[in-house]
TISE-862419 format. One line per 2 residues: number of its first residue (from 1); their letters; for each residue x, y, z of N, C-alpha, C. Coordinates in pm, 1 decimal. Example, Ala and Ser with C-alpha at 12.3 -4.5 7.8 and 13.67 -1.06 7.14 Angstrom:
1 = AS = 1319.0 -569.0 780.0 1230.0 -450.0 780.0 1320.0 -330.0 780.0  1285.0 -225.0 708.0 1367.0 -106.0 714.0 1290.0 3.0 787.0 .
! end
This chain:
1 = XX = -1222.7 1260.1 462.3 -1134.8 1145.8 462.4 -1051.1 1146.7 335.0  -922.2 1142.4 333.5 -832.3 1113.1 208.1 -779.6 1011.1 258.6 .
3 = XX = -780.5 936.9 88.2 -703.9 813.3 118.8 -626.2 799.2 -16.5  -556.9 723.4 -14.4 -438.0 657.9 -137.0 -421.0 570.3 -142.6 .
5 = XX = -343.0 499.2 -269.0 -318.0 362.9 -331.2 -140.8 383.2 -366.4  -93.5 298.7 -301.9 42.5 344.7 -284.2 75.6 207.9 -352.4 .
7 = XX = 213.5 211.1 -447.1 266.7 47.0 -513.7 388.8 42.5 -425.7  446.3 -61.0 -403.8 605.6 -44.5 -389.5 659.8 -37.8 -238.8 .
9 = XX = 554.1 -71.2 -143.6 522.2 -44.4 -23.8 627.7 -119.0 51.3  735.8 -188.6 -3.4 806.1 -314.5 69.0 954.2 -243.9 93.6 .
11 = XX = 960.9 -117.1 27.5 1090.4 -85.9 32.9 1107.7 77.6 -14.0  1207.7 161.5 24.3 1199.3 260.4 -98.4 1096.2 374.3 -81.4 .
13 = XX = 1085.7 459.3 -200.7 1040.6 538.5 -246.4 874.0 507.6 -130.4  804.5 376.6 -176.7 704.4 396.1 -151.0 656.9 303.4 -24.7 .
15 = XX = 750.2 289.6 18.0 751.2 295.0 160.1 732.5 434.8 202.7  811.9 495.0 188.8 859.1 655.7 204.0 725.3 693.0 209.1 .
17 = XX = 688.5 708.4 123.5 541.9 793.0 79.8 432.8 759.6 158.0  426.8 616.7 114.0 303.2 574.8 250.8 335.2 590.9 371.6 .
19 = XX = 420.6 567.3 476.8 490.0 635.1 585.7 424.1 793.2 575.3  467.1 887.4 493.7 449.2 1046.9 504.2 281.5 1045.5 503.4 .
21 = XX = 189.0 982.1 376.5 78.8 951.0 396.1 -6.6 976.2 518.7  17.4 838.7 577.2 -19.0 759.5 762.9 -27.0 893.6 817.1 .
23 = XX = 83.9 962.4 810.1 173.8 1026.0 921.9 70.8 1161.0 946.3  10.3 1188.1 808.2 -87.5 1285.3 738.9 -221.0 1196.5 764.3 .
25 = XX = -231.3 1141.7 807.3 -408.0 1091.3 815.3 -488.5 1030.1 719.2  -402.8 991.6 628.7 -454.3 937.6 479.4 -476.7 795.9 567.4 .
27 = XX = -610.4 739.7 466.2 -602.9 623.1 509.9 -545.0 527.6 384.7  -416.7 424.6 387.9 -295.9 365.8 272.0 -375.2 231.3 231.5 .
29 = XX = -415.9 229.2 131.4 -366.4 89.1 45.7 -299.7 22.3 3.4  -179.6 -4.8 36.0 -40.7 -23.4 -10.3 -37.9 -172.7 -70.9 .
31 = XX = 6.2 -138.1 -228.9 29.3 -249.4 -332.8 149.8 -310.2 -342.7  153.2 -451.5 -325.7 316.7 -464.6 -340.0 332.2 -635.3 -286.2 .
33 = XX = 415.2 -723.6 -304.6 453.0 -867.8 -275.3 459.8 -853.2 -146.4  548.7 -766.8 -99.8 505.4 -775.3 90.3 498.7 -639.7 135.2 .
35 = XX = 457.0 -606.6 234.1 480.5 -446.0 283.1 564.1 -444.0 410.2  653.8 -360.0 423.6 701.9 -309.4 516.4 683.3 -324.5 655.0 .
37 = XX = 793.9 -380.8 758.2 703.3 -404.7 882.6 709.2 -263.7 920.9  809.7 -115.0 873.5 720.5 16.3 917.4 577.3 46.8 912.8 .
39 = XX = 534.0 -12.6 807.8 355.8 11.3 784.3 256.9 -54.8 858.4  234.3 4.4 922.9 120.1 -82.2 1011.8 23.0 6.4 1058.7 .
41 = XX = -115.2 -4.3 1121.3 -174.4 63.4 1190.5 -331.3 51.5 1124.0  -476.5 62.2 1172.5 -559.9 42.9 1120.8 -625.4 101.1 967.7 .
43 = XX = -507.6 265.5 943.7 -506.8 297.8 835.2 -469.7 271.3 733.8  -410.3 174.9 717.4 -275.5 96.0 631.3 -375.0 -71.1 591.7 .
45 = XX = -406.8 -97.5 483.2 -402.8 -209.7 436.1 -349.9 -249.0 338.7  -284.8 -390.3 326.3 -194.0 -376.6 227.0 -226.3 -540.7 125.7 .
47 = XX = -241.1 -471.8 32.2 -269.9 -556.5 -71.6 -177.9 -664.6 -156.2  -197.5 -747.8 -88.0 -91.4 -855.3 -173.1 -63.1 -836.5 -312.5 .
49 = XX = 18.1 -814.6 -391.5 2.8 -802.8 -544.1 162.4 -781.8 -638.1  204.5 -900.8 -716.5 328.9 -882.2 -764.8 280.1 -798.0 -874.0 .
51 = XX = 311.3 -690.3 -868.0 271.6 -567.8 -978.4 364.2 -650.6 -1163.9  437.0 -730.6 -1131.5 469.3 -778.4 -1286.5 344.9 -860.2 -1347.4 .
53 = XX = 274.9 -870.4 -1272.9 97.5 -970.8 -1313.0 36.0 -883.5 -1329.0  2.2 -797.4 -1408.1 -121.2 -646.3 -1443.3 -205.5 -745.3 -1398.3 .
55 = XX = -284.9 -858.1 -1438.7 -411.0 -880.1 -1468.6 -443.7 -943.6 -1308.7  -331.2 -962.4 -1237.3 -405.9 -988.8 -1078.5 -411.7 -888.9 -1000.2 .
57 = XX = -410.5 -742.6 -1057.8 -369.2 -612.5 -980.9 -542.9 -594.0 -882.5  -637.0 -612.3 -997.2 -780.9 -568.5 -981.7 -837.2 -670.3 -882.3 .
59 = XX = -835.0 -776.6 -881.5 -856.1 -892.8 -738.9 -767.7 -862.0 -661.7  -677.2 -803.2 -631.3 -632.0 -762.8 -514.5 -665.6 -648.1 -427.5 .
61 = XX = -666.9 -570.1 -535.5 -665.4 -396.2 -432.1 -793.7 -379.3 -447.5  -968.0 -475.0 -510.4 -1081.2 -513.3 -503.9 -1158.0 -504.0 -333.5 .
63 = XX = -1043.6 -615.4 -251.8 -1111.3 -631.9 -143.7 -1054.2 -529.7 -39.2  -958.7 -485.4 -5.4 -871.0 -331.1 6.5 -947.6 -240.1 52.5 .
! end
C-alpha cells in the first residue's frame, strides 16, 4: 500500500498531483481549506486545514 499527504488540494499544482497519485493507487490525504470536487473516491480523504495556522495542521491530518 502507498499512500501520501498532499497540501494544496483545492486547486493547482496539487490538485494535479493528487489526481496523478489516485490515478496510481496511492491512497491521498489531501491538506487544504477545501478540496477539489475532481478528488473524490474512497482513496482520497481530505483534511480540512488552512495551512497559514501551522499549529492546527496536526488535529487535522491526526484523524485522516
Amino acid at each position: 500500500m502507498h499512500a501520501a499527504v498532499v497540501t494544496g488540494v483545492s486547486r493547482g499544482l496539487g490538485e494535479a498531483l493528487a489526481a496523478a497519485m489516485l490515478s496510481r493507487g496511492f491512497t491521498v490525504i489531501g491538506v487544504g481549506r477545501t478540496a477539489s470536487a475532481k478528488l473524490g473516491g474512497k482513496f482520497f480523504h481530505h483534511a480540512p486545514c488552512d495551512l497559514a495556522q501551522p499549529a492546527l495542521i496536526a488535529a487535522a491530518v491526526t484523524p485522516a
